[in-house]
C-alpha positions as CSV (number, residue, x, y, z in Angstrom):
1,X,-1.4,-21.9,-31.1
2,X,0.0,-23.6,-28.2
3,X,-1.2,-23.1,-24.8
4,X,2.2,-21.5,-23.2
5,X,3.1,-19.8,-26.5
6,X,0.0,-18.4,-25.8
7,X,0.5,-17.4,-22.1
8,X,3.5,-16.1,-22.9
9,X,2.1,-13.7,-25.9
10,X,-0.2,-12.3,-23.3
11,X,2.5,-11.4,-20.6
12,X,4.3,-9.8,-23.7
13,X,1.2,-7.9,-24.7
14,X,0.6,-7.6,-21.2
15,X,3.6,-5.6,-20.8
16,X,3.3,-3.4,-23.6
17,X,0.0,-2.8,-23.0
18,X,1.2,-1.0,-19.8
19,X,3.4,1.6,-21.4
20,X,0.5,3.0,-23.5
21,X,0.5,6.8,-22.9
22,X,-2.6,7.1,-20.9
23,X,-1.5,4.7,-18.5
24,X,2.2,6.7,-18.0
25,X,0.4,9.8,-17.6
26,X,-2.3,8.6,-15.0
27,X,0.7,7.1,-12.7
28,X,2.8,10.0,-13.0
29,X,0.5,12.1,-12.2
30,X,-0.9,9.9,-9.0
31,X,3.3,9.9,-8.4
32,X,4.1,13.8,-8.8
33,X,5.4,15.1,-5.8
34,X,5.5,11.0,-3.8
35,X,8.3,10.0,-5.8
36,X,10.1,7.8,-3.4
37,X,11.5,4.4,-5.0
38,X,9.3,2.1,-2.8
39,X,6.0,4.0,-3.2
40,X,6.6,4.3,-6.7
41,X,6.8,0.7,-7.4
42,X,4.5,-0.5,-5.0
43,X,1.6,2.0,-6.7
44,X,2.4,0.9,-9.8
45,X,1.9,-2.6,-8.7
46,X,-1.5,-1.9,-7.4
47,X,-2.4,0.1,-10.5
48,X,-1.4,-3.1,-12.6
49,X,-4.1,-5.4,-10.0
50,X,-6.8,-3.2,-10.6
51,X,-6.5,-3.4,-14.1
52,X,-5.9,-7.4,-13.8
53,X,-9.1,-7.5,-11.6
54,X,-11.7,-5.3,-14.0
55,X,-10.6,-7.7,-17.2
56,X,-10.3,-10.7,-15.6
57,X,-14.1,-9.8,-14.3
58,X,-15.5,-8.6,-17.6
59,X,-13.8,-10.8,-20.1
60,X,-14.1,-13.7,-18.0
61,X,-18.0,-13.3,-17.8
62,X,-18.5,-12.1,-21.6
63,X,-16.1,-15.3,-22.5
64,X,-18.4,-17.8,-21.0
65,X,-21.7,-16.0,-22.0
66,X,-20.1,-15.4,-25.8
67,X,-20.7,-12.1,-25.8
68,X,-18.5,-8.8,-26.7
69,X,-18.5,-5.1,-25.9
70,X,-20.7,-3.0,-28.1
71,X,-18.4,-0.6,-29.8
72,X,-20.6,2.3,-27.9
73,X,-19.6,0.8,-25.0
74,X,-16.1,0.5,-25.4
75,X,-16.3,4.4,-26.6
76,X,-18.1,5.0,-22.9
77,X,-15.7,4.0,-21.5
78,X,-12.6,5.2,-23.4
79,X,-14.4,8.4,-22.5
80,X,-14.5,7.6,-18.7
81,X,-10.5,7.3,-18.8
82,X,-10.0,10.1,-20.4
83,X,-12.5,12.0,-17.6
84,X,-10.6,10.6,-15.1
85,X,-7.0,11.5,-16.4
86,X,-8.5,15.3,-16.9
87,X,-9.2,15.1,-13.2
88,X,-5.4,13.7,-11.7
89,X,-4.3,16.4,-14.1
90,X,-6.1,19.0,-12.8
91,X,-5.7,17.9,-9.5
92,X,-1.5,18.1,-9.4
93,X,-2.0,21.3,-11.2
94,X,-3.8,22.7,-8.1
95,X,-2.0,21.2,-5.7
96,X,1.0,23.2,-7.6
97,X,-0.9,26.2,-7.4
98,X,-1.8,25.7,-3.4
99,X,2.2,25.7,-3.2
100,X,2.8,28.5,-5.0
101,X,6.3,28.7,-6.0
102,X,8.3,31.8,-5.4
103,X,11.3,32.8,-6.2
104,X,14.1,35.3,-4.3
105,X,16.9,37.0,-5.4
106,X,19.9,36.6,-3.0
107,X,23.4,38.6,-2.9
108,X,26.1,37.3,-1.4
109,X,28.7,38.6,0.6
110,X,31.2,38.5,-2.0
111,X,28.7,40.6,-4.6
112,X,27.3,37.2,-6.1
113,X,23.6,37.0,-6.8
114,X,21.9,34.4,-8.0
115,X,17.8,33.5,-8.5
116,X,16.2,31.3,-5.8
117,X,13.1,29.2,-5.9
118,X,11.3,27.5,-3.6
119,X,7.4,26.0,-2.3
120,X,5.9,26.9,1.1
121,X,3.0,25.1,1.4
122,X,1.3,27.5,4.7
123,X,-1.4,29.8,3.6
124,X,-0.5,33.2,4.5
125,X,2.6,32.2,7.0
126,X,5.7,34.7,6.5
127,X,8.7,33.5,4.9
128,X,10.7,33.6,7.8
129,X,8.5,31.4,10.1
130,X,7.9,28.7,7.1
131,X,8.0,25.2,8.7
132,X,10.3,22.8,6.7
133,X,9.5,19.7,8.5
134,X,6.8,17.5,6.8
135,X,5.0,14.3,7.5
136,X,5.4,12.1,4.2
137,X,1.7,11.1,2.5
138,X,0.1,7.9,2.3
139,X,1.2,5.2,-0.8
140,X,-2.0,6.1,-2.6
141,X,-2.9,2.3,-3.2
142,X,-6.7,3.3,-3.2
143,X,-6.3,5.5,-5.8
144,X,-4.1,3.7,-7.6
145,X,-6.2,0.6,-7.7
146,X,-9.2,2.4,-8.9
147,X,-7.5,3.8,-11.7
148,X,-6.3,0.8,-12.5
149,X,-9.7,-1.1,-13.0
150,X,-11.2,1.8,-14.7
151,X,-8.0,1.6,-17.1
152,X,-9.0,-1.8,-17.2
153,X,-12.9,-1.4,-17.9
154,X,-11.6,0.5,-21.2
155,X,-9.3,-2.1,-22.5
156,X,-11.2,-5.4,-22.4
157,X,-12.8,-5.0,-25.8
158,X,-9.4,-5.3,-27.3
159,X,-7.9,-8.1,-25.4
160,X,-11.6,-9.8,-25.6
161,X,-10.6,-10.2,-29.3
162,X,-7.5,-11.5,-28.5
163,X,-8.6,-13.4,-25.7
164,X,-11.4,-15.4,-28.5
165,X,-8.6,-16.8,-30.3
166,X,-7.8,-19.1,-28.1
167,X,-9.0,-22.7,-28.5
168,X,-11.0,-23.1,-25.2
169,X,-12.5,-21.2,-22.2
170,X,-9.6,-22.1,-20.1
171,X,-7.0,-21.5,-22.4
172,X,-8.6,-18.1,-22.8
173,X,-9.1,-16.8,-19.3
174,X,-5.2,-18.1,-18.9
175,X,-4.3,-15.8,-21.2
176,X,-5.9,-13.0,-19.8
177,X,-4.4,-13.3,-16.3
178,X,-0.9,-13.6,-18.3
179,X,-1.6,-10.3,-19.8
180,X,-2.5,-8.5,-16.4
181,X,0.5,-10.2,-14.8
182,X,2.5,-8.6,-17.9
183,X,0.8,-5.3,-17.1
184,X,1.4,-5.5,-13.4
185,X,5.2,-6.8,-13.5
186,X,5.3,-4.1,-17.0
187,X,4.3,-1.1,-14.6
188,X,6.7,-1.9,-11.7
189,X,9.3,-2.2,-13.7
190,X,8.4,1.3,-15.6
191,X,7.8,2.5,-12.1
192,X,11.2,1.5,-10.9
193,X,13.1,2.8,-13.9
194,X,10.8,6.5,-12.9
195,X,12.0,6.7,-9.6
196,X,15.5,7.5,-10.5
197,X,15.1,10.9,-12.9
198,X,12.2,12.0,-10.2
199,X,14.7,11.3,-7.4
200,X,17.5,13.6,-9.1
201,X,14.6,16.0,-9.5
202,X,13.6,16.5,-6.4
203,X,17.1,17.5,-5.2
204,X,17.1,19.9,-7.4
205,X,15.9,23.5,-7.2
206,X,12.1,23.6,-6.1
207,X,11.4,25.8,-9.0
208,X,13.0,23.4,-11.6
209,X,11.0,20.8,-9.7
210,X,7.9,22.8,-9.9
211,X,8.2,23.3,-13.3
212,X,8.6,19.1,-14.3
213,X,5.4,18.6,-11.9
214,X,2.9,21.2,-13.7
215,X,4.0,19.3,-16.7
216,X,2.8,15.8,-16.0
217,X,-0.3,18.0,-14.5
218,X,-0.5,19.4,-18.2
219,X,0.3,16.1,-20.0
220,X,-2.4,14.1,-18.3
221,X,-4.8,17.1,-18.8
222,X,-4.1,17.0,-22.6
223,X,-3.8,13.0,-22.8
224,X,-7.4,12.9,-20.7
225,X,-8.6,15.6,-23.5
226,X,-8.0,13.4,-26.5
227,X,-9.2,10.4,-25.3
228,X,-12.2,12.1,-24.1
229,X,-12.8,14.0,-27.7
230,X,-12.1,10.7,-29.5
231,X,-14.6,9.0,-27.4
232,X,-17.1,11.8,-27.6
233,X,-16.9,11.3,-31.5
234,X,-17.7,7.4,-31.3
235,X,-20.9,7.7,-29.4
């Protein structure tokens, strides 16, 4: 195979790679509720260097030593991810719960009601002295780039194989850093394509908002399940 054919099969794998439904449902759920375009993008950036760095690091050692990742390895770590995607999960699904959406009905003066939702994050402040200001959170790049490289820790096995077809050293390692480029330009563009729907939902009604949030909680939750069960299995 060519060198740049080769290069640019990685990006393109690269890129796939990146849409694989563990990695949507660990950046949603580091996204729920920090949805703005910019922060979106930019974490999803971060997530695709951390995932860059890990296999760069692991396959570029185990390329020049010959070696591979024991299959009860790879299952460790398989595991690990899915550990860690139970944990965002469960983590949006108690910040939802800290919220605690409410709903009102209201009557109008012309005899119209209708159902109201809405989150007040105060403990045990009355409704009517709620504060509605709010100082916006921090990008999340830390996070972000952790998850990344333990994303990245679980999927060097398979791109080592790929990776071992190449001709020489060089040419290998080349076409690993095309790959994490894929992954890192293939999760800012996915990022940027997110913001939109999560920017119509958050001017919707809190409660419809509420509702889309606990369900990346409860997706990553179940995605983090299966991969851990399928690990367990392999060990």
């Amino acid at each position: 195979m060519e060198y740049y054919t080769l290069l640019l099969l990685g990006f393109l794998v690269g890129m796939q790679h990146a849409l694989e439904a563990d990695h949507l449902a660990a950046v949603a759920a580091m996204s729920a509720g920090r949805s703005s375009r910019r922060a979106l993008v930019i974490r999803g950036g971060v997530w695709g260097l951390g995932h860059t760095l890990t296999l760069l690091s692991i396959c570029g050692v185990l390329l020049i030593f010959g070696e591979t990742i024991p299959p009860r390895t790879e299952a460790l770590l398989e595991l690990l991810v899915g550990v860690m995607l139970i944990l965002l999960g469960a983590n949006v699904l108690r910040s939802l719960w800290q919220k605690r959406p409410h709903f009102h009905v209201h009557e109008h003066e012309d005899g119209i009601r209708h159902v109201h939702a809405h989150i007040h994050g105060e403990k045990g402040t009355p409704h009517c002295q709620s504060v509605h200001s709010h100082e916006h959170r921090g990008l999340g790049l830390r996070r972000a780039l952790a998850v990344g490289m333990v994303h990245g820790a679980a999927g060097s096995a398979g791109l080592l194989v790929l990776a071992a077809a190449a001709d020489s050293l060089l040419n290998a390692v080349g076409f690993v850093l095309a790959f994490g480029l894929g992954s890192i330009l293939g999760m800012a563009a996915l990022s940027f394509v997110a913001s939109y729907p999560l920017r119509f939902l958050e001017r919707c009604t809190s409660g419809f908002n509420a509702a889309t949030t606990a369900s990346i909680g409860c997706a990553a939750v179940i995605i983090g399940c299966g991969l851990f069960a399928g690990s367990l299995g392999a060990l």
